[in-house]
Structure formats: C-alpha cells, structure tokens
C-alpha positions as CSV (number, residue, x, y, z in Angstrom):
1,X,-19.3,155.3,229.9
2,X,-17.8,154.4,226.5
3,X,-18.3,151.1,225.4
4,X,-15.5,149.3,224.0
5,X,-17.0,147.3,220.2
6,X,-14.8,144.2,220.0
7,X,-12.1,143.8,217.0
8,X,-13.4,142.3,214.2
9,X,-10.7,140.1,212.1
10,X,-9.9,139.4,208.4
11,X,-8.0,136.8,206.5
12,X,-7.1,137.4,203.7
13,X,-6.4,133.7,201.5
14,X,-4.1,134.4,198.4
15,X,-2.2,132.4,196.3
16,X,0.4,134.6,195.6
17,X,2.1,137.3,198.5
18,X,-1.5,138.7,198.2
19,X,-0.8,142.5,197.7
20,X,-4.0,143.0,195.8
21,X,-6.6,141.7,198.5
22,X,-4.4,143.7,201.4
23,X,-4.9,146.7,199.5
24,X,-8.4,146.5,198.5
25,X,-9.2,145.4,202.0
26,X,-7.3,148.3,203.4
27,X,-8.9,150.3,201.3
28,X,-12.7,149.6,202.2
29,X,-11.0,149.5,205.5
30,X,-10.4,153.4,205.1
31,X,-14.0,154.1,205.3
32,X,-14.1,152.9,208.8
33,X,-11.9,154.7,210.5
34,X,-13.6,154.2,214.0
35,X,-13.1,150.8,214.4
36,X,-11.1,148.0,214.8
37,X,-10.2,145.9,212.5
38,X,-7.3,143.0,212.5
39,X,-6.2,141.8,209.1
40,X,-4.2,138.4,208.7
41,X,-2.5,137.8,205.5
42,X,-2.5,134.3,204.0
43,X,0.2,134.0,201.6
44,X,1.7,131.9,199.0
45,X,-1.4,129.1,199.4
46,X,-0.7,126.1,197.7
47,X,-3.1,123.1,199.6
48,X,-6.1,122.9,201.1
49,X,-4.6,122.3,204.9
50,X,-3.7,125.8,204.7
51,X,-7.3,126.8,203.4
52,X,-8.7,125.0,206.4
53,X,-6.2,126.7,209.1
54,X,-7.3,130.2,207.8
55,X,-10.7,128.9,207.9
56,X,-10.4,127.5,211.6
57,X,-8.8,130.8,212.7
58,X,-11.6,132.6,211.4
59,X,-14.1,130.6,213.1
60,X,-12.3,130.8,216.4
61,X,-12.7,134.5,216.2
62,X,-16.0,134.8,214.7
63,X,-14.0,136.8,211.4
64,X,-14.5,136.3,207.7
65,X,-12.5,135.5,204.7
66,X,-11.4,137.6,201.8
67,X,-10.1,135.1,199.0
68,X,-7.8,136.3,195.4
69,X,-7.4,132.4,194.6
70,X,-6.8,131.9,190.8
71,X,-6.7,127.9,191.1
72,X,-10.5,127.1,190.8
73,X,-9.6,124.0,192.6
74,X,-8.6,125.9,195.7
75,X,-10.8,128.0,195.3
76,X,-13.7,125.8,195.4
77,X,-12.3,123.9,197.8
78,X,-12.5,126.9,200.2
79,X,-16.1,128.0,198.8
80,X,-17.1,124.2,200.4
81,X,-14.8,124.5,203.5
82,X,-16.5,128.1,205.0
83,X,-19.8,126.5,204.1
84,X,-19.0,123.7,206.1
85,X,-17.8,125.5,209.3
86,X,-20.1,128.3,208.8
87,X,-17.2,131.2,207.9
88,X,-18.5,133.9,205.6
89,X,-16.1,133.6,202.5
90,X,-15.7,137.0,200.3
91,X,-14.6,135.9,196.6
92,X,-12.6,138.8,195.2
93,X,-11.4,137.0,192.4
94,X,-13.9,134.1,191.4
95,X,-16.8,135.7,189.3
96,X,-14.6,138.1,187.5
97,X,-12.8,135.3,186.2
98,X,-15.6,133.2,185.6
99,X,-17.5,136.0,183.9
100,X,-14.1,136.9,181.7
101,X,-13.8,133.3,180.5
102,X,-16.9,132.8,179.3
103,X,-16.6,136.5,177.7
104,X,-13.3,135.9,176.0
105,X,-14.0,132.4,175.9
106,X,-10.8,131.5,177.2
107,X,-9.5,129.7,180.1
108,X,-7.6,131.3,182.5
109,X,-3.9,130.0,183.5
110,X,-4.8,130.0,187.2
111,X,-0.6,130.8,187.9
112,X,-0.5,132.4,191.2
113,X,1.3,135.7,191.6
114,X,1.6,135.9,187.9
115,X,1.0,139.8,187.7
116,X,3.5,139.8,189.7
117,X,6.5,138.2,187.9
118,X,5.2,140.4,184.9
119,X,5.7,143.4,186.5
120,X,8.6,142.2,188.2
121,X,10.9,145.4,187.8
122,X,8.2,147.8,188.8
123,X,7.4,146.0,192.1
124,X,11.6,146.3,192.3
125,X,11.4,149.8,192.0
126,X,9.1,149.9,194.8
127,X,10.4,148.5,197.1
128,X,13.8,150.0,195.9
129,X,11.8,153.6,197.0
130,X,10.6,151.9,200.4
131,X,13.8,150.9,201.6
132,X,15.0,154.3,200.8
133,X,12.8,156.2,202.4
134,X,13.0,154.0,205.4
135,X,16.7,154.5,205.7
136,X,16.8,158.1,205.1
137,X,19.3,160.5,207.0
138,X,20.8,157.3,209.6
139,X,17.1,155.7,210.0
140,X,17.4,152.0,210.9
141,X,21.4,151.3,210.5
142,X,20.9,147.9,211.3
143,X,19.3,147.7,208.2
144,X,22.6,148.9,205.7
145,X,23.3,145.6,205.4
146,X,20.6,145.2,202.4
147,X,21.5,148.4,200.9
148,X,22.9,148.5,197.4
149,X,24.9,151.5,198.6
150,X,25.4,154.2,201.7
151,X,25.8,157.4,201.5
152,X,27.7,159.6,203.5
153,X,28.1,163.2,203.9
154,X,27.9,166.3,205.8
155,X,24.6,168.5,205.9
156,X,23.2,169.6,202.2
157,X,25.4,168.1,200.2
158,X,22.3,166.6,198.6
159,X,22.5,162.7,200.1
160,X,18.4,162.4,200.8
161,X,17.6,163.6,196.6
162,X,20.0,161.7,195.0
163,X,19.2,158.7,197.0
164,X,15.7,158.7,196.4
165,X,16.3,159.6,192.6
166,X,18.9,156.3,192.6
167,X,15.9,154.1,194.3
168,X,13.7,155.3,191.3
169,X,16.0,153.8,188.9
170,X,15.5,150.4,191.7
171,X,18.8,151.1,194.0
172,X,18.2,150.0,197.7
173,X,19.8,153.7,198.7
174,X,20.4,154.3,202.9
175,X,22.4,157.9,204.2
176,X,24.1,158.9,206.8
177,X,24.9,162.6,207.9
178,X,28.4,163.4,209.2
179,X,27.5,165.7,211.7
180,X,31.1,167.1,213.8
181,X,31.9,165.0,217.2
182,X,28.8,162.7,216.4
183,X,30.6,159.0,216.2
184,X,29.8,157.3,213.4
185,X,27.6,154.2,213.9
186,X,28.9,150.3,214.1
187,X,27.0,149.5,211.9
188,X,29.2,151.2,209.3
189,X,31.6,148.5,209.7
190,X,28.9,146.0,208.5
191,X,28.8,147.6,205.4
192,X,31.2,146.5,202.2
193,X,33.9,149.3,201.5
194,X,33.0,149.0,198.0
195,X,29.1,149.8,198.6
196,X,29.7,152.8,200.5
197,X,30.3,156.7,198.7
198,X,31.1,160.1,200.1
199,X,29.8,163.2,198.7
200,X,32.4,165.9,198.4
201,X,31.4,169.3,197.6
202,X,33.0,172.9,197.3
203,X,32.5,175.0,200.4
204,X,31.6,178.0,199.2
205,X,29.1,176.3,197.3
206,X,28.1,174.4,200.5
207,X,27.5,177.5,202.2
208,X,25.4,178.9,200.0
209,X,23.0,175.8,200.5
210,X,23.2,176.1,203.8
211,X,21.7,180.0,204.0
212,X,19.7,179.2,201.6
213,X,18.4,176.4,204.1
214,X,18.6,178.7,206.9
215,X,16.4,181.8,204.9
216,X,13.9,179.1,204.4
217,X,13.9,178.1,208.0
218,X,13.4,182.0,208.9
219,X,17.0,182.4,210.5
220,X,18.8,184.8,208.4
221,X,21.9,185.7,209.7
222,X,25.4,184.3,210.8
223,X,25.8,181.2,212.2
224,X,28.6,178.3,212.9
225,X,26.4,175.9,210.5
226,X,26.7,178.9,207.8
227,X,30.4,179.9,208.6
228,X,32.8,179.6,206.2
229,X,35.8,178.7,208.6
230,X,33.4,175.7,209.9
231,X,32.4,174.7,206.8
232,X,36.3,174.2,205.8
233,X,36.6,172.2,209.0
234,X,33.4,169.6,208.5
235,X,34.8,169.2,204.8
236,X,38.3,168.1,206.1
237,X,37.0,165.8,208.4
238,X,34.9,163.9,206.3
239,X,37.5,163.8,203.9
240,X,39.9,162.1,206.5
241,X,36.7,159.7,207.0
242,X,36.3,158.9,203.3
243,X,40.8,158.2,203.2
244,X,40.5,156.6,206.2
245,X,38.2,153.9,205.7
246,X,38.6,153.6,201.6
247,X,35.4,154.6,200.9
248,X,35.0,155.7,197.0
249,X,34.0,159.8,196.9
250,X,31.5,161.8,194.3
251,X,32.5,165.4,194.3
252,X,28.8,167.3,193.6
253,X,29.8,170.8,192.7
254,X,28.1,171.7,190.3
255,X,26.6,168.4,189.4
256,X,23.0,168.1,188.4
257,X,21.4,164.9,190.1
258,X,21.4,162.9,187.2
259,X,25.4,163.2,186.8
260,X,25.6,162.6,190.3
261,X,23.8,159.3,189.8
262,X,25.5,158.1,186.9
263,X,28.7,158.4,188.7
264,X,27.4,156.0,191.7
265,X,26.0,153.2,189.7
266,X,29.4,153.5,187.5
267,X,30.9,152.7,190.8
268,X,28.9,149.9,192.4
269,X,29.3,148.5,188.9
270,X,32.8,148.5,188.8
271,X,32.4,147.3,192.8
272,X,30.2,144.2,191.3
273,X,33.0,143.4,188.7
274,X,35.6,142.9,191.1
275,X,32.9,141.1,193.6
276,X,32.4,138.7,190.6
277,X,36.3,138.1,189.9
C-alpha cells in the first residue's frame, strides 16, 4: 500500500512582485520532483502585519518561509517574528547584502522591486512573448481584449511568426485562423477595428506553403487544402471578412518578416494617433 507523504508549503515574503524568490524556489523545487510542494507568494510587502499573516499561515501548516526583503527593518522584523512563533525563516537576500556593504562599503538603497523598474522594458518584452504564445492560433479569445493587435488569416499565411517576432520587439500579439464555414468568434467584436489586421497573400504563393506543409507532414499529393481553386475561394472570403468589418490588411507576398512587421506597428501607430485625437 502506497503511502501518501503530506504537502509541504512555502511562502515566499518579498517586497517587490517577488519573481526572484519564485524562481529560485522553483528551481530547488526541480530537484524534487516526487513530492509535493505548495508555494504561496507574498507580494508587494510593505508592514509588518503582513510579515506576521505569512508567518501565521506558515505555522498553521507547519511550512517555512523564504524571504528577498531589501528593507532591513522588515526584514529584521520577520527574522524576530519566526523566532517567536517558531517558523523556520530562509533569508535569501540578508547576508549577501550585509556582506556587499561592508565589501563596498556602501549602504544599500533597500527600494523594493528596484531591479525591476531598471529593467522595466525587458520584463515588457516578456511578458509581451507570454501573452503571445498564450494566444496563439484562437487560444483564449476572451483574452484579445489586452492585445495590442489580432491577427487574422487563413492557414500559412505566416500569423504564428510574425506574431511572436512583433512580441519580441514587446507587442501583446493574439491570432486567429480563418478556417472555411468555421464562425468567427464573439469575441471578435470585443476587439477595436483599429487593433485588428488581416494577412493577404498571393495564392499561388499560398499553395506552395501549403505543400510544402503537407511534404513535411508526409502527405504528398493533391488535396482540397493544396488546391488551387480552394485556395482562390478561402482568399475571397477572408477578403469579404477584412471589407466587411474594416479591418486594416498587410498583403505578405513576398515579404520577409521584418517588412511584415514594420507595416503593423506603422499601423497601430497611426491607430494610436487617431485614439489620441
């Protein structure tokens, strides 16, 4: 009979959003891949009540705490506290500063999150990639709301790489797929006109994509998604879409990524102008 070991629990106490301790936590974590482990993020800490609440939930479930405090204040304050109610306290943060100071013989500035709000673009830019891959070929619609832009096309027209190239440059990208007699989803009509762009392409280019996608799929040969005729016929129809609704259209043909980019963001930007009028 297999006997179930009980979850252990972490808190992790930060002053800032507390990135660093998650991921160093997660990453011991790693090495334990048996068990069961629940990890509670502490964020944005400011005073000691909410020291003493991590503390106390800790206690209740016999779990420790991982502190990133830069406010020696706080930090002492929580050293004290988990002596007091007998919560083992790991300090992630504490002796490397301590032992830096007297190094460099400089005080530290104790700001919270400051590492942070120096590297605010690149953080951007990851989450930019996040939200991109998370709303990837129609995943989540209820989420286009946030996007900087949608994208709209029909199969291999190239939405998924030039939306994760435009979330490298920090763009909030999502895509859709305009696949024949599939409806297109409400949420569309959540989204600004302005923030929304088809992708237009030639058609015998488009078929070539498409057996090239078919050869790599091993399934050579003719087929409705490879036909010429059909190809004509998605094309019209999402052209009709794009009229239709006023959405602005890139035509790719021929266009490497980077051009295909440049003409988007030239786009929301002139979207943003009139936004801002």
């Amino acid at each position: 009979m297999k006997v179930e070991k009980p979850s252990f629990a972490i808190f992790i106490v930060s002053g800032g959003v507390g990135a660093s301790g998650e991921q160093l936590v997660q990453t011991v974590l790693a090495q334990f891949p048996q068990s069961e482990v629940k990890v509670q993020l502490v964020a944005n800490v400011r005073q000691m009540e909410q020291i003493e609440g991590a503390l106390r939930s800790a206690q209740a479930c016999q779990g420790i705490v991982v502190h990133t405090l830069v406010d020696a204040g706080l930090r002492a304050g929580l050293i004290q506290a988990a002596q007091r109610l007998g919560v083992i306290e790991i300090d992630l943060m504490g002796p490397l500063l301590d032992h830096l100071s007297e190094a460099l013989g400089e005080k530290p500035v104790e700001q919270p999150g400051l590492y942070r709000k120096l590297n605010q673009s690149y953080f951007e830019r990851v989450a930019a990639i996040e939200y991109t891959l998370a709303h990837d070929d129609g995943k989540h619609p209820e989420g286009w709301r946030q996007a900087d832009a949608l994208i709209l096309g029909v199969s291999r027209t190239g939405k998924t790489p030039l939306s994760l190239y435009l979330s490298m440059l920090g763009w909030r990208i999502a895509n859709f797929p305009l696949v024949p007699e599939i409806p297109l989803p409400a949420a569309l009509d959540e989204v600004d006109n302005r923030r929304v762009i088809g992708l237009d392409i030639d058609a015998a280019q488009l078929q070539q994509h498409r057996m090239k996608r078919q050869r790599q799929l091993g399934a050579p040969g003719q087929s409705a998604y490879a036909d010429l005729a059909a190809i004509y016929e998605e094309l019209e129809e999402a052209r009709r879409i794009f009229r239709r609704r006023g959405f602005w259209v890139i035509n790719v043909t021929d266009k490497p990524i980077e051009s295909c980019a440049d003409e988007v963001i030239r786009l929301l930007s002139m979207a943003a102008r009139d936004v801002s009028r």
